[in-house]
C-alpha positions as CSV (number, residue, x, y, z in Angstrom):
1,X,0.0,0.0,0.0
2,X,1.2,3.3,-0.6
3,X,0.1,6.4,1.2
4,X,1.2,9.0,-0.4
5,X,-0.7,8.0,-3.3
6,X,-3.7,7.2,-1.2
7,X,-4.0,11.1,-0.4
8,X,-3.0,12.1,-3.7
9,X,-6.2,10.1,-4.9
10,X,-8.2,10.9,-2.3
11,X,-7.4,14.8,-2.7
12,X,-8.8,14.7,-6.2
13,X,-12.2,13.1,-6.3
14,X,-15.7,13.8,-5.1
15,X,-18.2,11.5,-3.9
16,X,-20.7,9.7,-6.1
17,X,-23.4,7.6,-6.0
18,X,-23.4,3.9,-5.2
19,X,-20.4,4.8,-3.4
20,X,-18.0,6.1,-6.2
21,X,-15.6,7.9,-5.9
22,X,-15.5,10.1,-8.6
23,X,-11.8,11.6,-10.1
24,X,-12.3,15.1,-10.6
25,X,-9.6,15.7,-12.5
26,X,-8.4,14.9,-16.2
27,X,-10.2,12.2,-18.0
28,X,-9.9,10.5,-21.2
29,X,-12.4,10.8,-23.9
30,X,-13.9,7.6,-22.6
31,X,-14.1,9.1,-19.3
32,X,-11.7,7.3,-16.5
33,X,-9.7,9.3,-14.5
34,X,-6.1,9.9,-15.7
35,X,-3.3,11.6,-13.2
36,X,0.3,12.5,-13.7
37,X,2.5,10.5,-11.4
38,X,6.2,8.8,-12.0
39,X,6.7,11.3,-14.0
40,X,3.9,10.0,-16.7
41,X,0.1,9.6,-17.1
42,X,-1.4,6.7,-15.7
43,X,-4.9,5.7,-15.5
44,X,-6.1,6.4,-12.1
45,X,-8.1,4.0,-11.5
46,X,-5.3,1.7,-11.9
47,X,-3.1,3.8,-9.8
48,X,-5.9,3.5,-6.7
49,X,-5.8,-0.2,-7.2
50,X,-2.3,-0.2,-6.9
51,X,-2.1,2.6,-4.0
52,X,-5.0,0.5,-1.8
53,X,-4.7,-3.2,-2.8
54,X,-1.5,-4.0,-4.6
55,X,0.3,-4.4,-7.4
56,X,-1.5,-5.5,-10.6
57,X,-1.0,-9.0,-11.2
58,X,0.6,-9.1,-15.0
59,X,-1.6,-9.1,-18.1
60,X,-4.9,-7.9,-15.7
61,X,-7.1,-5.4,-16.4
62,X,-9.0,-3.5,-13.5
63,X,-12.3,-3.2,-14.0
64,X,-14.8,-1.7,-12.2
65,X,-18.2,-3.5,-10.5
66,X,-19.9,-0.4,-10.9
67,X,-19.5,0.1,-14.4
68,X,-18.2,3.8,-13.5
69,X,-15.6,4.8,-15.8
70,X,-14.3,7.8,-13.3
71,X,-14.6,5.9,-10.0
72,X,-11.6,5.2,-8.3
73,X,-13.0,3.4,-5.0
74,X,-10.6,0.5,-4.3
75,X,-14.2,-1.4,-3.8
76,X,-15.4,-1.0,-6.8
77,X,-12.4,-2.8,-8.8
78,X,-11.1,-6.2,-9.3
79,X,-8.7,-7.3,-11.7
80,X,-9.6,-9.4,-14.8
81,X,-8.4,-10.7,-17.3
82,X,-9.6,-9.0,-21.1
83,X,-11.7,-11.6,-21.7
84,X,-13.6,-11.2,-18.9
85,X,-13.6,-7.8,-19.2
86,X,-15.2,-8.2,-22.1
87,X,-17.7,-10.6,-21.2
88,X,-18.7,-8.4,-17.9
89,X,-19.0,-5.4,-20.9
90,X,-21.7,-8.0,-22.5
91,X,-23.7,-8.8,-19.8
92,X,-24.3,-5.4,-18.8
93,X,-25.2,-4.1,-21.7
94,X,-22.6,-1.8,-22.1
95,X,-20.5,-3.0,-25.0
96,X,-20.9,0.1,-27.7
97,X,-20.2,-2.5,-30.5
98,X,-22.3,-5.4,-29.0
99,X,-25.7,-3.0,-29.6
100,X,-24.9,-2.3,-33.6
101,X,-27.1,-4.6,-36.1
102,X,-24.9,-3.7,-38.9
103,X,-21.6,-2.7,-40.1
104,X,-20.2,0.2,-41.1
105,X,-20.9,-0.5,-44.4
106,X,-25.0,-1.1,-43.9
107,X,-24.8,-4.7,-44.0
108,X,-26.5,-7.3,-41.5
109,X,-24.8,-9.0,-39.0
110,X,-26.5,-12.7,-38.4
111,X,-25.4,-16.2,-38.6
112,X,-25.1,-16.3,-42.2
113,X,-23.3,-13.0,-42.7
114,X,-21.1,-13.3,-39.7
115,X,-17.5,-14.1,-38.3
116,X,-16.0,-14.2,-35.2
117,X,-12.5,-13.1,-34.5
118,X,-11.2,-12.8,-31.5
119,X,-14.3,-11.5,-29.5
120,X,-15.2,-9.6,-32.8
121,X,-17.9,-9.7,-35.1
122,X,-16.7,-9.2,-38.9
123,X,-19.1,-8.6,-41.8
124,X,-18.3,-11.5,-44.5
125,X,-19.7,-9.8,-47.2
126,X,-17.3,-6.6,-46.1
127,X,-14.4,-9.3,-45.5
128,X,-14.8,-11.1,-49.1
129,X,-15.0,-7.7,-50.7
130,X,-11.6,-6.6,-48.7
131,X,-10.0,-10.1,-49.8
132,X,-11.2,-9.5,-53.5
133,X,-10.0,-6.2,-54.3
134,X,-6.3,-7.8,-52.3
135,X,-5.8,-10.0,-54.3
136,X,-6.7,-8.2,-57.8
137,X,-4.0,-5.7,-57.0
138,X,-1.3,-7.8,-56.0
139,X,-2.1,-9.8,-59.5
140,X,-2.1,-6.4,-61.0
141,X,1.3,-5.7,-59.7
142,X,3.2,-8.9,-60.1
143,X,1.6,-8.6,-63.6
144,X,3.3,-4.8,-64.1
145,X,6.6,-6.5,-62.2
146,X,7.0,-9.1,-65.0
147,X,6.3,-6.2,-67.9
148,X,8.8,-4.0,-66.6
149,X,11.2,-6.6,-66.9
């Protein structure tokens, strides 16, 4: 545990509901607390888990139980892994991507029109295209190698 960070943390938030503690200070455009400390910009709600629980075991995320972006209560975080992180996102509800019926490009995602890569969803009909117009220009330029020769 580290005290001095404790009351650096504890200087810069205000209290929320549910029992957040809310960093008042600089956020990122997804909205978690960031602070300056070690001579770099850290993640503060990372830096609370670190100042009132430990260090971060290796390859974890913190995440929060209150689904709080700002909240730096020690309470509110546990470390996961990305997956999990992922699959809490899901069950909430709060995965942006998770709530979109279509790609980019206006096309469905179901079963049929769908893969999964990596915790992703991919529009085939997007992907084929992509693969398509690949391949034609790298035939198109091994066929302008061989003329230039």
């Amino acid at each position: 545990m580290n005290g001095a960070l404790q009351i650096k943390i504890l200087k810069r938030i205000d209290l929320g509901e549910n029992g957040c503690w809310i960093y008042s200070r600089g956020k990122t455009t997804a909205g978690y607390g960031v602070l300056y400390h070690e001579e770099k910009q850290q993640l503060a709600h990372r830096l609370s888990y670190e100042a009132f629980i430990g260090p971060i075991p290796e390859g974890m995320n913190i995440c929060h139980r209150c689904d709080n972006p700002p909240c730096v209560n020690y309470n509110h975080l546990f470390a996961g892994t990305q997956k999990q992180n992922l699959k809490d996102m899901k069950e909430k509800g709060r995965n942006f991507f998770s709530k979109r019926n279509h790609c980019p490009k206006g096309h469905i995602f179901d079963g049929e029109n769908t893969i999964i890569y990596r915790g992703y969803r991919i529009c085939k009909t997007c992907k084929y295209e992509s693969n398509r117009q690949y391949h034609k220009r790298r035939k198109s330029n091994e066929s302008n190698n061989h003329t230039a020769k």
